[in-house]
C-alpha positions in Angstrom: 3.2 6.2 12.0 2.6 8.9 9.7 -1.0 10.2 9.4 -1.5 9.5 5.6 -0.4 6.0 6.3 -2.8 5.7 8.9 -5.8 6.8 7.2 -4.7 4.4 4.3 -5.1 1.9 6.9 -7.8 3.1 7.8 -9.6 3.0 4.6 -8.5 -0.4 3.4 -10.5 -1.9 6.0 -13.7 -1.2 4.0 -12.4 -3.4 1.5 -10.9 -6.6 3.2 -13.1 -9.0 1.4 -12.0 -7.6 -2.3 -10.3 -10.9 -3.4 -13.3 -12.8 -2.8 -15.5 -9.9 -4.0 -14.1 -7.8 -6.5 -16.3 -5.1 -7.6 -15.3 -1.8 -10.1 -16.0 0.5 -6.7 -13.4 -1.8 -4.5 -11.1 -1.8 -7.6 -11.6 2.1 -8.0 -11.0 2.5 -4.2 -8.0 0.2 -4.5 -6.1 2.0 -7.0 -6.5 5.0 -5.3 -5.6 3.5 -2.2 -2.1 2.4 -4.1 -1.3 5.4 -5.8 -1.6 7.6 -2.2 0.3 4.7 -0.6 2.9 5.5 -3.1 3.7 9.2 -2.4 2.7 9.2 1.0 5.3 6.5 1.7 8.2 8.0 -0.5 7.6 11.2 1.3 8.4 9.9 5.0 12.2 9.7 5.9 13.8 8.3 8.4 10.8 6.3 8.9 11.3 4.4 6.3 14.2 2.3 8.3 11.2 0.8 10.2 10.1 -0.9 7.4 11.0 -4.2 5.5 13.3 -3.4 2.2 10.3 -4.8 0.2 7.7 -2.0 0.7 11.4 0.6 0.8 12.3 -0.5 -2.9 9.4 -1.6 -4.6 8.1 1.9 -3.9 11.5 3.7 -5.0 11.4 1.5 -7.9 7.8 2.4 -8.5 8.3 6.0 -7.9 11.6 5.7 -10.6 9.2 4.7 -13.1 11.3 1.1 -13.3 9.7 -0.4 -16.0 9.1 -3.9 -14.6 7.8 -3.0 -11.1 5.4 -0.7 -12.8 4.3 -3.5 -15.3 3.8 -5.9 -12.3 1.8 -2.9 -10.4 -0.8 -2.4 -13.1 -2.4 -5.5 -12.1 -5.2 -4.3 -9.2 -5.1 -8.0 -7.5 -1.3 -7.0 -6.6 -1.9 -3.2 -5.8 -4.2 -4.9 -3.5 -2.0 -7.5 -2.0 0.9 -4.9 -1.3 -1.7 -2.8 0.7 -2.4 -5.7 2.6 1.1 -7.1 2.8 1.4 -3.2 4.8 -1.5 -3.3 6.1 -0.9 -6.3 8.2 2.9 -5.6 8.8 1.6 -2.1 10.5 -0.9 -4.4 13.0 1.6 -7.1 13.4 4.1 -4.5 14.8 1.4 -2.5 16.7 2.3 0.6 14.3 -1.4 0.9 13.7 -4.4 -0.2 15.5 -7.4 -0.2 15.0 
């Protein structure tokens, strides 16, 4: 797995209660979080084929500046639960460990 992915792993950690406790410093932490997820994973290539066609196109889309994927991104709750969503597809599949 590629290092910037990792240490986006790495960092979300810090924040696995944000759902329940949703602070301006979590929400600041995951937005940053999102937005590195975003280039860091559109810059990996073959790679990507590793992954499910959900993270593959919602971050081509995103990157595209499709209109209705960016619409659905600017709510933090779902920047949030696509970092998770990778989060626990990279421990699942033993890509990342902590």
């Amino acid at each position: 797995m590629q290092k910037c992915l990792i240490t986006i792993c790495q960092e979300f950690e810090a924040i696995d209660d944000f759902l329940h406790q949703q602070t301006k410093e979590k929400e600041a932490i995951v937005n940053r979080l999102f937005i590195e997820f975003m280039e860091c994973f559109s810059s990996i290539k073959e790679e990507k084929l590793q992954y499910p066609s959900e993270f593959v196109n919602d971050v081509r889309l995103y990157n595209e500046g499709f209109a209705l994927v960016h619409e659905k991104f600017k709510d933090v709750q779902i920047r949030y639960l696509m970092l998770s969503d990778f989060y626990d597809f990279a421990r699942l599949t033993k890509k990342y460990q902590k």
